[in-house]
C-alpha positions as CSV (number, residue, x, y, z in Angstrom):
1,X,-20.0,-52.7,60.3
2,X,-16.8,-52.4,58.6
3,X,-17.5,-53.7,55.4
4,X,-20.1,-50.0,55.4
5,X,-17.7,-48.3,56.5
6,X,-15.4,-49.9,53.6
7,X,-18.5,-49.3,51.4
8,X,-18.7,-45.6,52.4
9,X,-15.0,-45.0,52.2
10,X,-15.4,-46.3,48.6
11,X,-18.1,-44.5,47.5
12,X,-16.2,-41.2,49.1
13,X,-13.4,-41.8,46.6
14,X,-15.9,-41.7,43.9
15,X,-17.5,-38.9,44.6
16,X,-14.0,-37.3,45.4
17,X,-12.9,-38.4,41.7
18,X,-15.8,-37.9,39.8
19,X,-15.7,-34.2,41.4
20,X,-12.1,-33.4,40.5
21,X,-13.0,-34.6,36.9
22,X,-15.6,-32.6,36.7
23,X,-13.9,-29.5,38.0
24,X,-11.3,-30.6,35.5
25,X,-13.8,-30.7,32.9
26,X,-15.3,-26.9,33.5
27,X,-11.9,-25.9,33.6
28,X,-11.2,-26.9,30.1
29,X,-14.1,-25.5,29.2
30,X,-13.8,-22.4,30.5
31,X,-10.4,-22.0,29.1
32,X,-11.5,-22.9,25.9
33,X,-14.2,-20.7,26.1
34,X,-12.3,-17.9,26.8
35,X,-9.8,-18.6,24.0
36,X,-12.6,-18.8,21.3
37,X,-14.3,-15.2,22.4
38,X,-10.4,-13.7,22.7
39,X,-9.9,-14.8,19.6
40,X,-13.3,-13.8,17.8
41,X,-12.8,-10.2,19.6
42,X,-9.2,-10.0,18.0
43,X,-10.9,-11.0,14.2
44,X,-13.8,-9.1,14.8
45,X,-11.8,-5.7,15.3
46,X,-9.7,-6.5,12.3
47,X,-12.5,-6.2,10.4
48,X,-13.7,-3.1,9.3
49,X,-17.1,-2.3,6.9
50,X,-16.4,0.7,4.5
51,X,-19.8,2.4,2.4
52,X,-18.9,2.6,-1.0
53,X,-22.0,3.7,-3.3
54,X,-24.4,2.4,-0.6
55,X,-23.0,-0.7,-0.9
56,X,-21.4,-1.9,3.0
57,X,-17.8,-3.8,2.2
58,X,-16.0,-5.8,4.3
59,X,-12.0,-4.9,4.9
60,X,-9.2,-6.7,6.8
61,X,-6.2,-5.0,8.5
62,X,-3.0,-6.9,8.2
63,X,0.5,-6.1,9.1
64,X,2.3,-3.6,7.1
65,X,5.0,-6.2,6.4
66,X,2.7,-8.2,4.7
67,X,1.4,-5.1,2.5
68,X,5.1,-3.5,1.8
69,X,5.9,-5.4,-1.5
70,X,1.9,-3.7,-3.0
71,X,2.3,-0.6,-1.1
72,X,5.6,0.2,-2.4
73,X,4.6,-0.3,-5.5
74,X,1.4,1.4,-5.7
75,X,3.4,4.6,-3.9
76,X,5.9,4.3,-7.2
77,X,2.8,4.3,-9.2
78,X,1.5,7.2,-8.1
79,X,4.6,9.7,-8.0
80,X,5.0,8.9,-11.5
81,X,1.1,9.4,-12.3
82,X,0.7,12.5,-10.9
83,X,4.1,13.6,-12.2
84,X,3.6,12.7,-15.6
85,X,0.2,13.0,-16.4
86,X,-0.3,16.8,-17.9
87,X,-2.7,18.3,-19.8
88,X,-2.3,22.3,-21.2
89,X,-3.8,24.0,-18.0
90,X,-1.6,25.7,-15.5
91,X,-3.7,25.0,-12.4
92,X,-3.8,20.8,-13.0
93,X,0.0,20.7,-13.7
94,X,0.4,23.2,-10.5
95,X,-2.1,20.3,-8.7
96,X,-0.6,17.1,-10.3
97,X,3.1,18.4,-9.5
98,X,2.4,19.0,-5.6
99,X,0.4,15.6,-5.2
100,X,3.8,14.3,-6.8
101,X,6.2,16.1,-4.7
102,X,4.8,15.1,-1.2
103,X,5.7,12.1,-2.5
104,X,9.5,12.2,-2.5
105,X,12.3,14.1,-1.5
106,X,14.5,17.2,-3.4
107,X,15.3,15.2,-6.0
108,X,11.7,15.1,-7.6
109,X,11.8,18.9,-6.7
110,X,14.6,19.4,-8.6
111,X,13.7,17.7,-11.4
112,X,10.8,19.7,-11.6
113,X,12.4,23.1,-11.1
114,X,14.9,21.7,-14.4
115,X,12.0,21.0,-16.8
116,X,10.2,24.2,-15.6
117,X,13.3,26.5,-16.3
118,X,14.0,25.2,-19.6
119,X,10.2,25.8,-20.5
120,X,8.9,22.5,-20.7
121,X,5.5,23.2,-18.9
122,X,4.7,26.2,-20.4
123,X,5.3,24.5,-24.0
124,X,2.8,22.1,-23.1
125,X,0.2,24.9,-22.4
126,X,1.4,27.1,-25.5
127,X,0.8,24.0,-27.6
128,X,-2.2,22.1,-26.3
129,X,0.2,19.1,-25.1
130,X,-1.9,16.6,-23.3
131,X,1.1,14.0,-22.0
132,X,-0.1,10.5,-19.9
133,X,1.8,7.7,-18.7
134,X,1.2,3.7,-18.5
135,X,2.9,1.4,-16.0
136,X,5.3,-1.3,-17.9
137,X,6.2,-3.0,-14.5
138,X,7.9,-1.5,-10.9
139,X,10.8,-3.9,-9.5
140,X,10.6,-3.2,-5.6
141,X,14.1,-4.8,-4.5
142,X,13.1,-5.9,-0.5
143,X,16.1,-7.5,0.6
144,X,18.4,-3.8,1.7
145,X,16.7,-1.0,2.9
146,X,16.2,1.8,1.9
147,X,14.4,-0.1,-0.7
148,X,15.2,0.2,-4.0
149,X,13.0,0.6,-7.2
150,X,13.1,0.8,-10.6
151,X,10.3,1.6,-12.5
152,X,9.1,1.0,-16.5
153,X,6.5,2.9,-18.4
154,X,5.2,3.9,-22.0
155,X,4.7,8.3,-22.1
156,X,2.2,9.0,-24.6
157,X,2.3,12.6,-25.8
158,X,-0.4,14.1,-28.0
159,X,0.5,16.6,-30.3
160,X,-1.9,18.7,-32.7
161,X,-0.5,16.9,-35.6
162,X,1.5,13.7,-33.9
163,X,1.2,11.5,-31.2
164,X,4.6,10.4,-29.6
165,X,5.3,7.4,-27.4
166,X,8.2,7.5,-25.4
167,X,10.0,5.0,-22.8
168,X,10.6,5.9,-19.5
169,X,12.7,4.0,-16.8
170,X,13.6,5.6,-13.4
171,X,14.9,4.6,-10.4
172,X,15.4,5.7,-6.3
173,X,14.6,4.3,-2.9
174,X,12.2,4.3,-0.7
175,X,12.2,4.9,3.1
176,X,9.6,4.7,5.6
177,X,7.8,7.6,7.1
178,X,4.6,8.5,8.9
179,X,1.5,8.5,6.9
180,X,-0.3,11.3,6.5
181,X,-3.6,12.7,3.9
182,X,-0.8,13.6,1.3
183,X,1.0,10.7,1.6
184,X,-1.3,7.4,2.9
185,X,1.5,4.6,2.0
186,X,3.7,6.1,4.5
187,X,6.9,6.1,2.1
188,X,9.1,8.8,0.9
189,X,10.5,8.4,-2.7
190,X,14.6,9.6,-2.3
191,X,17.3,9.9,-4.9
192,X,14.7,9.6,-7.6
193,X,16.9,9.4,-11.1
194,X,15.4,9.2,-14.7
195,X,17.7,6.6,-16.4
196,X,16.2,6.9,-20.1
197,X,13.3,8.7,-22.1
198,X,13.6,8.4,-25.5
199,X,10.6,8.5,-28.4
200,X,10.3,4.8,-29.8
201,X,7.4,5.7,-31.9
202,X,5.8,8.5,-34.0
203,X,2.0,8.4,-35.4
204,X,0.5,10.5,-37.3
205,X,-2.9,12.6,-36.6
């Protein structure tokens, strides 16, 4: 009689372990389970599907940190682009110029208000000017902040009987501020200075 009782007392621990090891085993499981679908949710909201000529493409958020160096630059990019770019019609420079100003702070203004009282713009409409620009390279200096910039380009100014290629290099900072429709990098050009534009080359038409 005792060795059953011994017997069942031994098979009691058994089942007792094999329970708690399988408990411990749906536990893990669980966890793990739980984990993976967390973390699928969290991947499958950073991922967004934009329709771009009926084509569906796939795009990633990411943390602005990780963006700030190509953001920054592409907002540099674009300031100067819209600023710069001017063909003889009134209404585009008018349109170019305010893209360009929500862009940066009174110093753009004023530099726009300079060329416009000593007649710049309305020599490029009197004498069918068409003026574009082309990115050399933008240095984005992240290590103070506001961040500064410094920016290299080619002008290329065509003239009825010349075209003109200048060099341009400018400089400012640029601080942080909500993004809007007018301004989707969410920066704010300030202190923007134009270090040198001179004419490097002359061609004939």
């Amino acid at each position: 009689m005792f060795q059953q009782l011994k017997n069942i007392d031994t098979a009691f621990r058994h089942i007792r372990t094999f329970s708690l090891a399988l408990i411990a085993a749906c536990v893990l499981i669980c966890g793990y389970t739980v984990y993976q679908s967390f973390a699928l949710i969290t991947a499958s909201q950073a991922r967004i599907y934009i329709l771009s000529n009926a084509k569906a493409l796939e795009a990633y958020s990411a943390e602005r940190k990780d963006n700030i160096p190509v953001e920054a630059k592409d907002h540099v990019r674009i300031f100067h682009h819209h600023f710069f770019t001017l063909d003889p019609d009134d209404k585009m420079i008018r349109t170019g110029i305010t893209k360009a100003l929500y862009l940066a702070d009174i110093s753009a203004k004023q530099q726009y208000d300079n060329l416009k009282e000593n007649r710049y713009y309305a020599n490029i409409i009197s004498g069918n000017i068409s003026q574009t620009i082309e990115v050399d390279s933008i240095r984005i200096d992240l290590d103070r902040y506001p961040y500064y910039f410094r920016y290299y380009a080619k002008q290329r100014i065509l003239r009825a009987t010349s075209i003109v290629i200048r060099s341009l290099i400018s400089e400012g900072t640029l601080r942080n501020v909500a993004r809007s429709d007018h301004n989707p990098h969410g920066f704010l050009i300030e202190h923007w200075n134009t270090i040198e534009n001179k004419d490097i080359q002359t061609l004939n038409r």
